[in-house]
C-alpha positions in Angstrom: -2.0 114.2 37.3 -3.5 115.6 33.8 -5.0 113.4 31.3 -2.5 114.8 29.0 0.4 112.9 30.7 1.1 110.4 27.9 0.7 112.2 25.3 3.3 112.3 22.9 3.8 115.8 22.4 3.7 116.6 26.1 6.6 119.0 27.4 7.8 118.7 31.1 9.6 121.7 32.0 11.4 122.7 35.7 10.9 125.9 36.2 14.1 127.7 38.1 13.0 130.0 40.9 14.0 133.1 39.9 11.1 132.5 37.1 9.0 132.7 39.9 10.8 135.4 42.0 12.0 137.7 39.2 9.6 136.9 36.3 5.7 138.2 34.9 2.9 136.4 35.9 3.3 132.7 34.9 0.2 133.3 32.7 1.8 136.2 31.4 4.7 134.0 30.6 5.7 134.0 25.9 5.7 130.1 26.9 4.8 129.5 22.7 9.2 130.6 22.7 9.6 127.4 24.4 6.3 125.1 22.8 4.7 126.7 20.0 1.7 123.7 20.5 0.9 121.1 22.5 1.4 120.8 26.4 4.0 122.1 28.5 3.5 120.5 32.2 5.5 123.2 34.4 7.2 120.8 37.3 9.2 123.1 40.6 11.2 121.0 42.8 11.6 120.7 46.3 14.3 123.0 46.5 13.1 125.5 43.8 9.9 126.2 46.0 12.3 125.9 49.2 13.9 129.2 47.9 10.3 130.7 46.9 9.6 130.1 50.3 12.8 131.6 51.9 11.9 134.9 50.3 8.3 135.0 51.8 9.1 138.2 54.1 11.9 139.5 51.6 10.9 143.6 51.2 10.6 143.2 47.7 10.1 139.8 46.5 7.6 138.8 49.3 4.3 139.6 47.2 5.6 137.6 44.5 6.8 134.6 47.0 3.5 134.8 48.6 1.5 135.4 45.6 2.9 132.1 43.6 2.3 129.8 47.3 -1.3 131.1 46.6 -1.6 129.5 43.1 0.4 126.3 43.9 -1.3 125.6 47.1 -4.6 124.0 45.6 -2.7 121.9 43.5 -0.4 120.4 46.7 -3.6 119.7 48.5 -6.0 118.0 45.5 -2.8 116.7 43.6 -4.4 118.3 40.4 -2.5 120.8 38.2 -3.1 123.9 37.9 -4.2 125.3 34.6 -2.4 128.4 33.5 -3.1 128.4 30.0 -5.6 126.8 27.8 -4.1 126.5 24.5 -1.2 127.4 21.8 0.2 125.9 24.0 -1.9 124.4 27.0 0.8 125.0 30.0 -0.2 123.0 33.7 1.6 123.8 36.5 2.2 121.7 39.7 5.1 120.5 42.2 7.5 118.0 41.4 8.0 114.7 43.8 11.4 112.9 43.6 13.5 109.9 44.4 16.7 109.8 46.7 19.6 111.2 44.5 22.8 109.6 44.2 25.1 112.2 44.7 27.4 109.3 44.1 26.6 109.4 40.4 27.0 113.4 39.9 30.6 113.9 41.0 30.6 118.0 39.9 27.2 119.0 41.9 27.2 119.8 45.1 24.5 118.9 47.4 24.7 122.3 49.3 24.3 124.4 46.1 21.1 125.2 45.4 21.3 125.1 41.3 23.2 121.9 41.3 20.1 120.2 43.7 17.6 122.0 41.7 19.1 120.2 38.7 19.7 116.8 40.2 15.7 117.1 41.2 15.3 117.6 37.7 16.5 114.2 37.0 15.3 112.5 39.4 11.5 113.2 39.6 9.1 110.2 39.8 5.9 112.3 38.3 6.4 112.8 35.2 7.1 110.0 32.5 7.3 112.0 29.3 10.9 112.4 27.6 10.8 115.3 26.4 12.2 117.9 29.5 13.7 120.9 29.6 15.2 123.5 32.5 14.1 127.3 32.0 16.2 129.5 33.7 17.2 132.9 33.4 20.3 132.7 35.2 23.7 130.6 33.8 24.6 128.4 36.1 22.0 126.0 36.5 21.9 125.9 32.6 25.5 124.7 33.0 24.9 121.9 35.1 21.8 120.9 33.0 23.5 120.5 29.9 26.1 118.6 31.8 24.1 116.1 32.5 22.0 116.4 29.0 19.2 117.7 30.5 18.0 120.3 27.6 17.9 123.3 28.0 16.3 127.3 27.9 17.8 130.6 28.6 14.9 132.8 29.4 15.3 136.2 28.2 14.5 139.8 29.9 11.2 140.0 28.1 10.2 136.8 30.7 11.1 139.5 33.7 9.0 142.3 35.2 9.9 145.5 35.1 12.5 146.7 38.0 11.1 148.1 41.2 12.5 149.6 43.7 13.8 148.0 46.6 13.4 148.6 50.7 16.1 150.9 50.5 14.9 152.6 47.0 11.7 153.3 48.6 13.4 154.6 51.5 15.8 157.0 49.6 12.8 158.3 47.5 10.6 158.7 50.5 13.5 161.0 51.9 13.7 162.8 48.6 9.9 163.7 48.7 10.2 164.5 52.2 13.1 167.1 51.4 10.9 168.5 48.0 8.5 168.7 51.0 10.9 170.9 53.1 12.3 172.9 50.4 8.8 174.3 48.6 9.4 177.6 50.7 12.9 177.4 49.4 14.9 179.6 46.2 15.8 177.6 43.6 19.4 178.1 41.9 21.0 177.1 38.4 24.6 177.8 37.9 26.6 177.3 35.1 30.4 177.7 34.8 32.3 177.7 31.1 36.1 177.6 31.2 37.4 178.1 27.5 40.0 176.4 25.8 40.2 173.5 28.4 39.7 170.0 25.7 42.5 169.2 26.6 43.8 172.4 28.3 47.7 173.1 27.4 49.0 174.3 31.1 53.0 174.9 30.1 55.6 174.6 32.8 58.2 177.0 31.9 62.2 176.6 32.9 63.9 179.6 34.7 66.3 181.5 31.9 70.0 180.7 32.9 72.4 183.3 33.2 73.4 184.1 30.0 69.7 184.4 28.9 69.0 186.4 31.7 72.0 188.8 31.0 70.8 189.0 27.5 67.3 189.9 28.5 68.1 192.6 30.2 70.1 194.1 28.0 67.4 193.5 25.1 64.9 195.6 28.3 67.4 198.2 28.6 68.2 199.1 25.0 64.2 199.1 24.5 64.2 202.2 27.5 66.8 204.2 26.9 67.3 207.1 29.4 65.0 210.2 28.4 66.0 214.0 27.7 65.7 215.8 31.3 65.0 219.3 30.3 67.2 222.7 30.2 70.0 223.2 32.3 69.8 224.7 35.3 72.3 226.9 35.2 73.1 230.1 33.3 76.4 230.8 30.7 78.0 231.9 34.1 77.8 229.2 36.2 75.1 231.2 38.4 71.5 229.1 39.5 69.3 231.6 38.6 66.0 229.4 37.5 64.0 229.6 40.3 64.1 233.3 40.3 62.9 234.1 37.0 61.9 230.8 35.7 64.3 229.1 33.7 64.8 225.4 34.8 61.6 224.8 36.2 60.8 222.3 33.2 63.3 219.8 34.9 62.5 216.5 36.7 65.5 217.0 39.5 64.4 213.6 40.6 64.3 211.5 37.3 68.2 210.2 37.9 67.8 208.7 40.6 63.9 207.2 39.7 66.1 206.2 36.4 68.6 204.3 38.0 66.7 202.3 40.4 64.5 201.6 36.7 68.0 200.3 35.3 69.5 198.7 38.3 66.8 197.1 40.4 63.3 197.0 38.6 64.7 195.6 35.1 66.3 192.7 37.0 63.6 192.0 39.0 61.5 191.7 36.0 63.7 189.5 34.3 64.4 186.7 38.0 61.0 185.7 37.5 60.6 185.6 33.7 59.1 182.0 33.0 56.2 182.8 35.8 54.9 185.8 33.8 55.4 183.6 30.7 53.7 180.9 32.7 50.4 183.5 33.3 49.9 184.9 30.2 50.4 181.3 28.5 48.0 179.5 30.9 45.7 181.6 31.9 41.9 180.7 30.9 38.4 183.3 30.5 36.1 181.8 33.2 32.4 182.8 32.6 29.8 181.9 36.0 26.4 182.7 35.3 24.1 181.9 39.0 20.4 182.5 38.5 17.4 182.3 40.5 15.5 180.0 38.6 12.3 180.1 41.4 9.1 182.4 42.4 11.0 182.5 45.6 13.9 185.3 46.6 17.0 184.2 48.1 17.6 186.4 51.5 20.6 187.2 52.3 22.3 185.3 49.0 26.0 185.1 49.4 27.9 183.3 46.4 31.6 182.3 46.4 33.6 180.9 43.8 36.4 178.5 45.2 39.7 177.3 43.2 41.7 174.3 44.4 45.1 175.8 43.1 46.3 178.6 41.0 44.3 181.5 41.4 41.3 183.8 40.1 41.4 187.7 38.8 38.7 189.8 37.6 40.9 190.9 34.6 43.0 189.2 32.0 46.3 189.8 32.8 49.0 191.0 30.1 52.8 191.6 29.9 54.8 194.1 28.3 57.8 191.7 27.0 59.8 195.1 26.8 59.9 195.0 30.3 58.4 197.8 32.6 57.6 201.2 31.7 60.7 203.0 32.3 59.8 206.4 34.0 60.3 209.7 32.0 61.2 213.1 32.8 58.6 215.2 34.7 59.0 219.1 35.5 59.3 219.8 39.2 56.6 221.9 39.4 54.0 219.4 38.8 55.4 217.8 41.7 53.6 220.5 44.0 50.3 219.7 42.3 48.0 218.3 44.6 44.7 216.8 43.1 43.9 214.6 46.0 40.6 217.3 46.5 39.6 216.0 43.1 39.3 212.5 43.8 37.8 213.1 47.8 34.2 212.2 46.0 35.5 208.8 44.9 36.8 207.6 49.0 33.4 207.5 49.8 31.5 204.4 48.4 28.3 204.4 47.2 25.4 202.4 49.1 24.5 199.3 47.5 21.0 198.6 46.9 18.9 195.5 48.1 18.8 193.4 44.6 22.7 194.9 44.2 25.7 192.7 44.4 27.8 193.9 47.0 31.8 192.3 46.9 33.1 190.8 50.1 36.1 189.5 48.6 37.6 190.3 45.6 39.1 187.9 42.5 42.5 189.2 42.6 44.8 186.7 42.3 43.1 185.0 45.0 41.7 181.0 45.1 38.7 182.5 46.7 35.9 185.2 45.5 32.9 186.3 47.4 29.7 188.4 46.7 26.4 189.0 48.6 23.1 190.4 47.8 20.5 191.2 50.2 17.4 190.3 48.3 18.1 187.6 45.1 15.0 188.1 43.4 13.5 185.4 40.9 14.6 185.5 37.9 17.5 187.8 39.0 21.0 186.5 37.5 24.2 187.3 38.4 27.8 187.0 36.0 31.1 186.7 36.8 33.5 186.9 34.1 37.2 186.8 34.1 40.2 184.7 34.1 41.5 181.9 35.7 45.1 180.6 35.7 45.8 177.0 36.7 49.1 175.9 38.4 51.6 174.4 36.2 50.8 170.6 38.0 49.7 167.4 36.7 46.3 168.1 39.1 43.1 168.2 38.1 42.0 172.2 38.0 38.4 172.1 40.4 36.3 175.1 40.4 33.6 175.3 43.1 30.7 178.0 43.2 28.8 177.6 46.3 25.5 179.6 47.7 24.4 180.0 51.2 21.0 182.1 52.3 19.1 182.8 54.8 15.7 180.7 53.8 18.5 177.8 52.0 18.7 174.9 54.0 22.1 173.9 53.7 24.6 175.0 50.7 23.9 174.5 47.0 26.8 174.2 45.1 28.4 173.0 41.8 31.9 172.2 40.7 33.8 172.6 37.1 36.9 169.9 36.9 39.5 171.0 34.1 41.7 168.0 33.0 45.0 169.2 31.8 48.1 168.2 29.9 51.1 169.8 31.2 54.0 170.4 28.9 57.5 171.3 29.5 59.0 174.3 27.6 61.4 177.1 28.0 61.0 180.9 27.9 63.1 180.9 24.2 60.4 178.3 23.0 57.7 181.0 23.9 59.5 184.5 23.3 62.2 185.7 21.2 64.8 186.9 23.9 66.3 189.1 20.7 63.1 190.7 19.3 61.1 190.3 22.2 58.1 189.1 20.3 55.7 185.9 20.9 56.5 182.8 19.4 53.2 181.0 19.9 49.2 182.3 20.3 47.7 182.2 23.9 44.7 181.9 24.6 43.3 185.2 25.8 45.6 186.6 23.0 42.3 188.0 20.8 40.2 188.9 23.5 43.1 191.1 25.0 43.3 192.8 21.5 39.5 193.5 21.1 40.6 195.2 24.8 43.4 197.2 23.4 41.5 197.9 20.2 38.4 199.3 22.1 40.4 200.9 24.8 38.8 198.8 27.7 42.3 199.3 29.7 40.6 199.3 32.7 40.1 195.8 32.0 43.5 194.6 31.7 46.0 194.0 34.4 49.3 194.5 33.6 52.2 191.9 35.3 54.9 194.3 34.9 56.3 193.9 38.5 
């Protein structure tokens, strides 16, 4: 026992085992937080070093187990402390002996819980006679029971633990990751990056079906917007006599424009109009979609084939607009045009051109489709490819997922990435959106300027009408 034993400012302190098991070096220790001078005599109980000891062969607390039996040891066998620090303050360490506890006296501990015994120890030890004591813990619980029983008390803060390290199965998960860096060295590396706009929070409107009035009235609107169209002369002479096709006269005349004319005003009008709020629906909740994939390695994908997957709705290539007046109402053409034939003037264009080796070849195309697939046969490095266009959510309360996933030849597996698109559906009708009078928009969309930088530059080919 140290000559410092009855000295009034002499501190006995139990140290809780997770000082030990968790916790710096006990030299290491800021012990002038507890004792700015003086001695601190550092007492561990029987069952304090009973759960030092149970974590011997522990993975990760084993060292520290084994390390601190190292430094106790000569102390249990010579019965002298062990010195840990010299001064400001001078801190001894060594075990703790103590008397039979009357568990009769400590109604709220429980012999079988290993804070409550390391606590009743406390108060029971026959080595130390100083009065001033104290329990260091970093966890609650024993801290509880302490001051319970007035036994002071300290609340050791992170600064008393080491830094975190890894555990067996840490060790284990970053040994496999090395192991795959390993693997993949001969492997392309990918970045992909996919922008949806207008999606915080994405407006997706659910639009009603017009009732019957509204739908008569629509197509009346349609119909006085596309009036029937001046056909030409007459084919027939003052007398009554057909007499154009011999010298002429008639020829200007579209004999087939009735009837294309009437199936206009009887069939496609109302087909337009049945399904209304859906083309309302598109234009209103469509969204541009921008994927950019990019070889980001020295190494060339072989045999790269990207797709772009959609959980609902669909993808397209271009935005898609609608004429609100309805389709385009066919107009007079003169018969002979009809005999034209300029099929030998497009024969060049049914024969595709070969794609090149670094070229992106389309396997499926994003037409209204949940799926889209390219391929290129040599994905150099630093070779990007872009995919812009549109997408159009369903009107549902789910979650919008795009995936863009890429397979090759020297890939291991699949590399992918997905794009989730909260949304906030909101329940409308058509007359909320559209004048059914004027025809005209009531509200913006959102592809509403880009479509008129379209029209503006004359990039038709770019827009896909929903006319039909």
């Amino acid at each position: 026992m140290s000559s410092a034993d009855n000295k009034a400012d002499e501190l006995i302190a139990f140290l809780d085992a997770n000082i030990v098991l968790e916790g710096r070096p006990l030299t290491d220790l800021p012990w002038d937080e507890v004792e700015a001078d003086g001695l601190i005599r550092v007492l561990i109980v029987p069952k304090a070093m009973e759960e030092i000891d149970a974590k011997k062969r522990d993975g990760r607390l084993g060292p520290h187990a084994r390390a601190f039996n190292r430094l106790i040891g000569p102390s249990v066998i010579s019965g002298q402390p062990i010195i840990l620090r010299e001064s400001g303050p001078r801190v001894e360490l060594e075990m703790a002996t103590c008397s039979r506890i009357p568990w009769g006296d400590y109604d709220e501990l429980d012999p079988d819980d290993g804070d409550s015994r390391i606590v009743a120890e406390a108060l029971n030890i026959r080595n130390a006679a100083a009065e001033k004591r104290i329990l260091i813990s970093h966890d609650i619980k024993p801290l509880v029971y302490a001051r319970g029983r007035g036994l002071p008390v300290y609340q050791a803060s992170d600064d008393w633990l080491r830094a975190s390290e890894p555990g067996p199965k840490d060790k284990e998960i970053q040994r496999l990751k090395q192991q795959l860096a390993e693997f993949r060295k001969d492997e392309p590396t990918f970045n992909i990056s996919i922008e949806i706009s207008d999606c915080s929070p994405a407006e997706i409107y659910r639009v009603a079906p017009l009732n019957a009035a509204q739908s008569e009235d629509l197509i009346h609107a349609i119909r006085r917007r596309n009036p029937k169209q001046p056909n030409g002369r007459d084919d027939f002479g003052a007398f009554g006599v057909r007499f154009g096709s011999s010298i002429g006269i008639g020829q200007d005349r579209d004999s087939s424009y009735d009837a294309e004319y009437r199936k206009y005003y009887e069939q496609k009008i109302p087909e337009f109009v049945s399904d209304f709020n859906e083309k309302i629906e598109r234009l209103f909740n469509q969204r541009k979609i921008k994927i950019v994939v990019s070889n980001s390695g020295n190494i060339r994908a072989d045999n790269f084939v990207l797709s772009i997957r959609s959980n609902q709705g669909w993808i397209n290539r271009n935005i898609v607009a609608l004429r609100l007046s309805g389709p385009i109402a066919p107009v007079p053409r003169p018969d002979y045009l009809r005999h034209y034939d300029a099929s030998p003037h497009f024969m060049r264009q049914q024969i595709p051109n070969r794609v090149g080796r670094h070229e992106f070849e389309t396997n499926i195309e994003a037409r209204r489709s949940q799926k889209m697939e390219v391929a290129c046969e040599d994905f150099r490095s630093r070779q990007h490819y872009q995919f812009e266009g549109v997408v159009v959510p369903a009107a549902a309360a789910e979650p919008l997922e795009i995936t863009v996933s890429i397979t090759a030849k020297n890939l291991r597996g699949e590399f992918s990435r997905a794009f989730c698109m909260e949304k906030k559906i909101v329940e409308t009708r058509p007359d909320e959106l559209v004048d059914l009078e004027t025809l005209e928009l009531l509200k913006n969309y959102p592809v509403q300027c880009e479509l008129a930088r379209l029209v503006e530059t004359e990039m038709y080919a770019e827009i896909e009408w929903d006319d039909v």
